[in-house]
RODO-2510 file (C-alpha; in nm, 4 decimals, decimal comma):
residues 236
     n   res          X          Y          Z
     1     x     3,4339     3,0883     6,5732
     2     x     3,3287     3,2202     6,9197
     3     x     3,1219     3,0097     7,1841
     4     x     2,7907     3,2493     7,0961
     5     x     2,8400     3,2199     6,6797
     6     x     2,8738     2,8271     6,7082
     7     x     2,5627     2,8643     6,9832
     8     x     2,3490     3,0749     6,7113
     9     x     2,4692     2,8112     6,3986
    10     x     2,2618     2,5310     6,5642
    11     x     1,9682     2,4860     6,6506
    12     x     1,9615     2,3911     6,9712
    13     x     2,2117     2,6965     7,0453
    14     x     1,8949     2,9318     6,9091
    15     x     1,6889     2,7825     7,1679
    16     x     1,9198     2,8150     7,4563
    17     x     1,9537     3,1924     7,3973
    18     x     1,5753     3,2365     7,3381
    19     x     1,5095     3,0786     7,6852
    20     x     1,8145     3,2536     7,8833
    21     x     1,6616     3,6075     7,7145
    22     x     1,2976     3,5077     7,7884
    23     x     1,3995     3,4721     8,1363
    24     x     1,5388     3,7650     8,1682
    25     x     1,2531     3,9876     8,0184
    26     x     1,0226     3,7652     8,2487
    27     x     1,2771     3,9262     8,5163
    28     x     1,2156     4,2754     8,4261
    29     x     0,8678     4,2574     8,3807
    30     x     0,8372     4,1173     8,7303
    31     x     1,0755     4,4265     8,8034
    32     x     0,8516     4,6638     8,6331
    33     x     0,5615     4,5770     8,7804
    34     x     0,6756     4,6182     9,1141
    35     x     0,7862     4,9454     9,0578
    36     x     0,4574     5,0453     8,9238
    37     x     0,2824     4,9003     9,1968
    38     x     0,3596     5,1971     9,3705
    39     x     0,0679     5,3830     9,2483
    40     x    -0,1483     5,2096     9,4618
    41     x     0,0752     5,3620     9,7698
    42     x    -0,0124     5,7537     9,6208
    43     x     0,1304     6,0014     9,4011
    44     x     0,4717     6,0905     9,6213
    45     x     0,5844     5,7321     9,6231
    46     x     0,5551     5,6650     9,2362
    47     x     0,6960     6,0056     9,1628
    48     x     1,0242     5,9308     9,4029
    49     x     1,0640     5,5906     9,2514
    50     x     1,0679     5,7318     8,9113
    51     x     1,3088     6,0004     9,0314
    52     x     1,5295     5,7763     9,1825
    53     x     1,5577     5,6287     8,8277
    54     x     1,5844     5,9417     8,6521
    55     x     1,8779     6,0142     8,9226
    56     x     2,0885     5,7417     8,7778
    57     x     2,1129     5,7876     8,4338
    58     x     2,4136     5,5766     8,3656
    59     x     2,2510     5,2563     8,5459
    60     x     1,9138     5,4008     8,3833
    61     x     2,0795     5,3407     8,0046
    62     x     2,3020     5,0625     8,0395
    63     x     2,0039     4,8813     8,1647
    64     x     1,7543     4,9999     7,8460
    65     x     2,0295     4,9232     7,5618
    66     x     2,0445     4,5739     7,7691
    67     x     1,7308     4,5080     7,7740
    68     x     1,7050     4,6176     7,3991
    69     x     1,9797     4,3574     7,3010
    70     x     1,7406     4,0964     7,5225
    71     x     1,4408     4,1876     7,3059
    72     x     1,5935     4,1952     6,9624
    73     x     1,7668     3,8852     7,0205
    74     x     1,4559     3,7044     7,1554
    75     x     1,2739     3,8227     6,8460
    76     x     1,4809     3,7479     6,5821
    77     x     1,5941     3,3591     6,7205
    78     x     1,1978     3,3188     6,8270
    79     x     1,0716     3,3978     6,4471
    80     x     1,3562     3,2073     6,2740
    81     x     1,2798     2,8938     6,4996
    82     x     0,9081     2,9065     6,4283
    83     x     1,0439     2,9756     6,0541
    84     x     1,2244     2,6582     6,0772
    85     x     0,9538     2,4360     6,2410
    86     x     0,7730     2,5746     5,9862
    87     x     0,9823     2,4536     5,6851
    88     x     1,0872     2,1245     5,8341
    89     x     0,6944     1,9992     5,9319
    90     x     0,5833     1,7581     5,6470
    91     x     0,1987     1,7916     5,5495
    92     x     0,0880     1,5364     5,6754
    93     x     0,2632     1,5638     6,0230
    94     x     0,1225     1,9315     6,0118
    95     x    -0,2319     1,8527     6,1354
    96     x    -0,1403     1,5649     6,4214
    97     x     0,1081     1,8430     6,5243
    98     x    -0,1430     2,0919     6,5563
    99     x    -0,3416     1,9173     6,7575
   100     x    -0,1220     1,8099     6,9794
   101     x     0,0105     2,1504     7,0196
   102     x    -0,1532     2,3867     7,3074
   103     x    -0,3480     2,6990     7,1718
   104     x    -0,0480     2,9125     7,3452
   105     x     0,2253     2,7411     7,1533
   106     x     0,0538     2,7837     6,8582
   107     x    -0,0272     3,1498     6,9054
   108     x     0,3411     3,2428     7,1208
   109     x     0,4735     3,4093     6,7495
   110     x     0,1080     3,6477     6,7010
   111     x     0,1148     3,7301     7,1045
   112     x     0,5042     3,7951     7,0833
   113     x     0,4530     4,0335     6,7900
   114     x     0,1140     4,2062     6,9529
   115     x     0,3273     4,2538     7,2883
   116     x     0,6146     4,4096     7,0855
   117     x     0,3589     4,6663     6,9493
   118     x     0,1843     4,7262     7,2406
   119     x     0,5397     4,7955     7,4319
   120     x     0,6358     5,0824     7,1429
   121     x     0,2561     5,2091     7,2209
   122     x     0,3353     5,1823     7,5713
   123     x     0,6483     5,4122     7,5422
   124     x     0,5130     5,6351     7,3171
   125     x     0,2464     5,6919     7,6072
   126     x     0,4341     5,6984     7,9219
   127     x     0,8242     5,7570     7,8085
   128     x     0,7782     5,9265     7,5295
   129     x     0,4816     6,1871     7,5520
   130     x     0,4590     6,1251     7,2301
   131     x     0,0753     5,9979     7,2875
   132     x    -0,0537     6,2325     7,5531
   133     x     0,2189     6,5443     7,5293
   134     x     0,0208     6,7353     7,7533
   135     x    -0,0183     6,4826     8,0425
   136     x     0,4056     6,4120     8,0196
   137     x     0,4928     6,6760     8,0804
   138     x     0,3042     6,7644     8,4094
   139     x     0,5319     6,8289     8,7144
   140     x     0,4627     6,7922     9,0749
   141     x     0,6069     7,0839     9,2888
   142     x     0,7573     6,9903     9,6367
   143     x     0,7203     7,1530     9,9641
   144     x     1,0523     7,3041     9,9069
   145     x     0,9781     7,4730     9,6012
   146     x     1,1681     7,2102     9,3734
   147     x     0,9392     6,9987     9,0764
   148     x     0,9744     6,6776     8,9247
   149     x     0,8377     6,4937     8,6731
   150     x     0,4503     6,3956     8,8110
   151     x     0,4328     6,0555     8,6732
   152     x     0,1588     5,9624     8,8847
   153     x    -0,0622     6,2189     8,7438
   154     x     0,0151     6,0975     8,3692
   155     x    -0,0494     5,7436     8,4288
   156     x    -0,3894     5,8209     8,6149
   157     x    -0,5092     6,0627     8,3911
   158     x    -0,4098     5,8009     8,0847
   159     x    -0,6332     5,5246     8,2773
   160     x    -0,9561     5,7298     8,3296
   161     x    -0,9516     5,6791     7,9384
   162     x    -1,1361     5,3393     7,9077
   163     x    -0,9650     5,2686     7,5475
   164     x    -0,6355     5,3200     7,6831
   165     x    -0,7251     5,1107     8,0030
   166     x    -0,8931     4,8504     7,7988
   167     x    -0,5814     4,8500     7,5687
   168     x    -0,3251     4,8144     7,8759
   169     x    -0,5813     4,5071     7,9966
   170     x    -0,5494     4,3433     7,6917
   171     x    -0,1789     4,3544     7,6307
   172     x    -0,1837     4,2072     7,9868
   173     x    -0,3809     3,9190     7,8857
   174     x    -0,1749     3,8701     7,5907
   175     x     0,1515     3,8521     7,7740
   176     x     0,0021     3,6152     8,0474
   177     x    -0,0606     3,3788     7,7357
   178     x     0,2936     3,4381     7,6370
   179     x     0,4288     3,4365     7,9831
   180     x     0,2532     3,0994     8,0469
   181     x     0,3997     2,8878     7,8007
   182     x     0,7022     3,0467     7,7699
   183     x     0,8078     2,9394     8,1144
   184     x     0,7403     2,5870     8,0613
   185     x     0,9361     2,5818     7,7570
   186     x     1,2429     2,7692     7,8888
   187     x     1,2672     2,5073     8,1912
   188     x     1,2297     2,2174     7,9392
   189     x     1,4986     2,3779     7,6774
   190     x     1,7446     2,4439     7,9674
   191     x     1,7111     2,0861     8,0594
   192     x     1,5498     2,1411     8,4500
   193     x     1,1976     1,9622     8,3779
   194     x     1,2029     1,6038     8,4466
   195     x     0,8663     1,3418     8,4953
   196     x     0,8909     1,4467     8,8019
   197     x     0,9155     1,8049     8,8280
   198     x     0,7509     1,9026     8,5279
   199     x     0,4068     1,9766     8,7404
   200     x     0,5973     2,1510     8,9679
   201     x     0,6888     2,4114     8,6829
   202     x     0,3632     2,3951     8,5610
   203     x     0,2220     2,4999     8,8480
   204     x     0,5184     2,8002     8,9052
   205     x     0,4442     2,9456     8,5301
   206     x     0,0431     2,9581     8,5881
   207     x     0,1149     3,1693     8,9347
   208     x     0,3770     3,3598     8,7746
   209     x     0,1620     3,4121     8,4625
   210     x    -0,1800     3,4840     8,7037
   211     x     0,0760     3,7136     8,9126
   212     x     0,2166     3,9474     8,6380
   213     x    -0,2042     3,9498     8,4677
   214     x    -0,3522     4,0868     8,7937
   215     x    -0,1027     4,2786     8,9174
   216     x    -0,0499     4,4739     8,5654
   217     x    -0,4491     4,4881     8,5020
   218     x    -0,5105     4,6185     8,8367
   219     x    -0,4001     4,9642     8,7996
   220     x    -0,5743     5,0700     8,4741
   221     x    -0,9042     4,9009     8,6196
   222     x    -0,8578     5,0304     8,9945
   223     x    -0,8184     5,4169     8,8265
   224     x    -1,1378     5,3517     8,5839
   225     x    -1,2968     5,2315     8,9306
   226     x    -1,2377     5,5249     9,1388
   227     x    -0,9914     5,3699     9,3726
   228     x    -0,6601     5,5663     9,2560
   229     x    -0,7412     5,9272     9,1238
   230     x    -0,5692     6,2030     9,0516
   231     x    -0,4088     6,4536     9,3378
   232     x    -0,6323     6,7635     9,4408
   233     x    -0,5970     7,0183     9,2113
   234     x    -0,4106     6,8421     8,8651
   235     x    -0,7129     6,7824     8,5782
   236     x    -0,8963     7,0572     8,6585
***
């Protein structure tokens, strides 16, 4: 039996792997969000970033199937733990445990799942063009003559839609909840929380989780507002 089958056979080992994966999606959604940042510098700097992507399609798909193995692994571990606390709670512990518990720990399974369905959404939209066809596949022509893929465009014109704005806010929210207890837990699980530290980590996951909430929210609300908008002469 390898090191990761005995890891997945316990439960402890399930945890472990649920908090090293968490930890790296938290790292890519930090990632991600930098990236699309961008927007707020203009169209030419979101549409080379997602170029330069585009440009490397080996590092481009090794990183996707990698992050897919992250995601299905923290999925399936996450709902057989809960599964687990489930069975093993006795009735009467059920309701002292409940109250004890925070509202995000008792909600981290229904915002998991709601994030999961909001990311396929999100693809769909923005990787896909499965949502808005029309909108993927504009292109932004260079002084040269050459086009590429006008990402900028698509995201701005999908944010003047309040729905799909309001949609993107909400997910946001969502994953802060998610994001906030999560990264207590994973410092606990992986053993780095002590009496003495464990307000110091408390204090890191609320200004990651207020980080990733504001800086995700503010592009859908600062197109709806006016402040990014699309480039002279795409929309009309």
């Amino acid at each position: 039996m390898t090191s990761l089958s005995r890891s997945l056979g316990s439960s402890v080992g399930r945890k472990m792997v649920v908090a090293v994966t968490g930890l790296a999606l938290l790292g890519f959604v930090i990632g991600h969000m930098a990236g699309n940042l961008q927007m707020f510098l203009g169209q030419d700097a979101l549409n080379s970033y997602a170029a330069l992507l585009k440009s490397k399609p080996g590092l481009l798909w090794g990183a996707r199937l990698g992050l897919l193995a992250f995601v299905g692994a923290h999925i399936v571990l996450a709902l057989k733990l809960a599964a687990e606390n489930k069975a093993a709670r006795p009735g009467g512990y059920a309701a002292h445990a409940s109250i004890q518990s925070t509202a995000n720990a008792r909600t981290m399974t229904l915002t998991g799942l709601m994030i999961v369905a909001f990311v396929v959404y999100h693809l769909a939209h923005l990787t896909w063009g499965v949502t808005n066809p029309a909108d993927h596949a504009l292109v932004e022509t260079l002084a040269d003559g050459t086009t590429r893929p006008d990402v900028f465009s698509a995201v701005v014109l999908g944010f003047q839609n309040p729905l799909i704005a309001g949609a993107y806010v909400v997910a946001m929210v969502l994953l802060g909840l998610h994001i906030g207890h999560g990264i207590q837990s994973v410092f606990q699980t992986l053993g780095l929380t002590s009496s003495h530290s464990r307000g110091t980590f408390q204090k890191l996951g609320a200004g990651l989780t207020w980080l990733i909430v504001i800086g995700n929210c503010a592009m859908p609300i600062a197109v709806l507002a006016g402040v990014i908008t699309l480039p002279e002469g795409v929309g009309s």
